[in-house]
N, C-alpha and C positions, 0 to 999 in steps of 0.2 A: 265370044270371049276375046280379049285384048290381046294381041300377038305379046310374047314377054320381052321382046325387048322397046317395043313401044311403050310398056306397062311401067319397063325401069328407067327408060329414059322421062316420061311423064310423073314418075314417081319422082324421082333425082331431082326436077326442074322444079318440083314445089317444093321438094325438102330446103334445094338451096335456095328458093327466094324466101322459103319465111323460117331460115333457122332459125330464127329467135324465137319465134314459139314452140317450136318441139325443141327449146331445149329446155326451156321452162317446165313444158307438159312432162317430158321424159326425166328432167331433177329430180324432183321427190321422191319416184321411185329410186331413183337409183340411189340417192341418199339415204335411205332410208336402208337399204341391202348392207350397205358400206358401214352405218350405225351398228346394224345390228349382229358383223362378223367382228367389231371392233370390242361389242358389247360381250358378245362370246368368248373373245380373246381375253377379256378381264377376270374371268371368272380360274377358279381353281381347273389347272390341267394335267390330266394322269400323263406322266412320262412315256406309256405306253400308247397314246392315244387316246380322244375323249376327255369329259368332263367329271372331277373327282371332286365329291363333296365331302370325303370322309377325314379329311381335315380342317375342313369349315365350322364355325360356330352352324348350335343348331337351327337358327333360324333364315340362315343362308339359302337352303337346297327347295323350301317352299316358296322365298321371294322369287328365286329364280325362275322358278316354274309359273308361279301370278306374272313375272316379266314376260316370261316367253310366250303365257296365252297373248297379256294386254299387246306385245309387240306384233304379233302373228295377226290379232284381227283389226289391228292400226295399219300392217299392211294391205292386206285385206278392202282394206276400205278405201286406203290410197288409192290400191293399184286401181281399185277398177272404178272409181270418180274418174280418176287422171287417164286409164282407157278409155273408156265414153269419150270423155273430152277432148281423146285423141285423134280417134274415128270421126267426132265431127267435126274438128278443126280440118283432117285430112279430105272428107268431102268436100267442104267449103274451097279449101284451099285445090284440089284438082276441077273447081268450077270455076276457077278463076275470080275467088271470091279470098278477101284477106282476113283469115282464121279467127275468131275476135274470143280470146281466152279466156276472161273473166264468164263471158256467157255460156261459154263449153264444160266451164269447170262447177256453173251454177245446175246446166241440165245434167253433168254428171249425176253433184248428188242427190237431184230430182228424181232421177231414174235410178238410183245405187238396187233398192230391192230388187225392179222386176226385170232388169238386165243380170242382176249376179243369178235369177233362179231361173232366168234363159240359160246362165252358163252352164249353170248346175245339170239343167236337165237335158246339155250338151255333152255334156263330160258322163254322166252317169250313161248316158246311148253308148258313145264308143267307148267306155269301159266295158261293158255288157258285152259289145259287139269284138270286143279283145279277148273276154275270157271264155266268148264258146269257138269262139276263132280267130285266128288274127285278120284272117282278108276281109270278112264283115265288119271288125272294128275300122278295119281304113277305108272301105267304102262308107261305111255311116259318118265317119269322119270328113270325107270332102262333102257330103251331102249334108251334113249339117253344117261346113266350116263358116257358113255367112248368119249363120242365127243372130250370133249377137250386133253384127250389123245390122239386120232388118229390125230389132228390136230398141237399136238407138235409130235408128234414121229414118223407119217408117214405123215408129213405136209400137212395133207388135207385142202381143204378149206372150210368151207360157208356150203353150206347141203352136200357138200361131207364128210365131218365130221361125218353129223349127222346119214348119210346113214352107213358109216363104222360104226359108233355104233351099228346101228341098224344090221348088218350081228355079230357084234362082241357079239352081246348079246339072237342071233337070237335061240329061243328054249332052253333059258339057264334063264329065266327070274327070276324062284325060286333059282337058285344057284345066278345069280348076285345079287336079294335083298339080301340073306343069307351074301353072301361074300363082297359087297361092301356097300349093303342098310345100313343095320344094324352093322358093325363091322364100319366100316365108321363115321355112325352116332353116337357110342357109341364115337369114337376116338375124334370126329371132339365139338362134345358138351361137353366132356370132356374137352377139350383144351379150351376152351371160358369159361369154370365155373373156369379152372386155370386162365386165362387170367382177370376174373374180382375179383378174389379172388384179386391178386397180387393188383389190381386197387385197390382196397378199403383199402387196405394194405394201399399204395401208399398218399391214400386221407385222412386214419384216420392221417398217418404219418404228412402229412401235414399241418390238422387243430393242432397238436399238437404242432411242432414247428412256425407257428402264432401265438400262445395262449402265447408259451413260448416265445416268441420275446416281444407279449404285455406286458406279466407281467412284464418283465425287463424294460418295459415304465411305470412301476406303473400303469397299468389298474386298473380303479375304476369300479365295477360291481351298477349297477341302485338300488335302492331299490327297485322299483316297479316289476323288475324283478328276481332278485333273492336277498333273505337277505344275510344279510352281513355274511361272513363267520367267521370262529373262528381263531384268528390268529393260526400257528402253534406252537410249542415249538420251543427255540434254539436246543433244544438236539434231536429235531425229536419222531421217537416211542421210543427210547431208553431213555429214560429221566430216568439218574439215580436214582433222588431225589422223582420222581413222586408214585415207588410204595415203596419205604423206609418204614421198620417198625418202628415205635416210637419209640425211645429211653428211655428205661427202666430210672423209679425215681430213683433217687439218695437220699437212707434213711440215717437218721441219727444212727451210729455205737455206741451203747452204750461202754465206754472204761472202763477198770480197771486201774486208775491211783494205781499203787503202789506207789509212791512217794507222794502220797495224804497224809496228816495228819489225 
């Protein structure tokens, strides 16, 4: 196995010479994340947390649910076209070869089936191997971690997949945690804490211009809920007049009239 910092220095070198394809490959996904917290955020919300349909017309709370299947397996289909497509742009590209997108994204969804039911029968192993134990789910987990790579890039199928994992990681199990467990993991949850950063971004953004749309409708705030606010000045914080010093008395100048008698 590859020493990990040779792995992230050879990793690093190819991401930065061909950003422009993973940033392509990694968009849609992530667009798509972004839609679908914004999509959520339209929808009726209980004060208390969660989704409240009980003041919804009745045809609302079943759209919503046809939304969140057809959303759920559009992602679904994305992600893992635009995985495929990423794995082998990533090959291409640490052989020194320049990622060619349009044909990555075409064997994605050549392969969509028999790579998503490699994953499946990846995930249903270390599930298995979680709920009779947790240290056999993590061993069957670096032991199978390369299935679905073997499965786009030496097109295996079904446990033929899972088997080339299992030779490809065969007596290396402390380097693959090291090199794919953990640098992976660090990568992989990294990207989803940007991925919700941007969301909340996205959400604060958005109750702000609602707010700003109602107040242009003269929104009147309840008493019962919040007292009335203080109007603001015309002049804003700047209000020239607001912090003005007094205007010194005007005394009376005693004169020396010469012309006096």
């Amino acid at each position: 196995m590859t020493h990990p910092a040779t792995l992230l220095k050879n990793s690093w070198r190819a991401y930065a010479r061909d950003f422009r394809a993973w940033l392509i490959l990694t968009a849609p996904v992530i667009g798509l994340a972004v839609i679908a917290v914004g999509i959520i955020n339209l929808l009726p919300q209980n004060p208390q947390g969660g989704i409240d349909f009980s003041t919804s017309a009745a045809w609302v709370k079943p759209l919503a649910i046809i939304g969140a299947l057809v959303a759920a397996a559009a992602f679904i289909l994305v992600a893992r076209i635009f995985s495929t497509a990423l794995i082998i742009s990533s090959y291409r590209s640490l052989n020194g070869q320049k990622p060619n997108i349009k044909e990555s994204i075409k064997v994605g969804w050549r392969t969509f089936w028999p790579v998503l039911w490699v994953a499946i029968l990846r995930d249903l192993i270390i599930l298995g191997g979680l709920i009779l134990l947790i240290v056999p789910g993590i061993i069957w987990g670096l032991r199978y971690s390369l299935a679905v790579q073997a499965a786009v890039i030496e097109d295996k199928r079904g446990l033929g997949a899972l088997h080339r994992s299992k030779d490809l990681t065969s007596g290396k199990l402390l380097a693959t945690f090291i090199n794919f467990g953990v640098i992976n993991m660090i990568i992989s949850y990294g990207t989803w804490i940007a991925i919700i950063a941007v969301a909340a971004v996205f959400i604060v953004l958005g109750a702000m211009v609602a707010m700003t749309v109602a107040n242009n409708g003269v929104i009147t705030p309840s008493p019962r809920l919040l007292p009335p606010l203080p109007r603001p000045s015309p002049f804003g914080s700047s209000n020239p007049f607001s912090r003005s010093p007094p205007l010194p008395s005007i005394k009376t100048i005693p004169t020396n009239n010469a012309y006096e008698d």
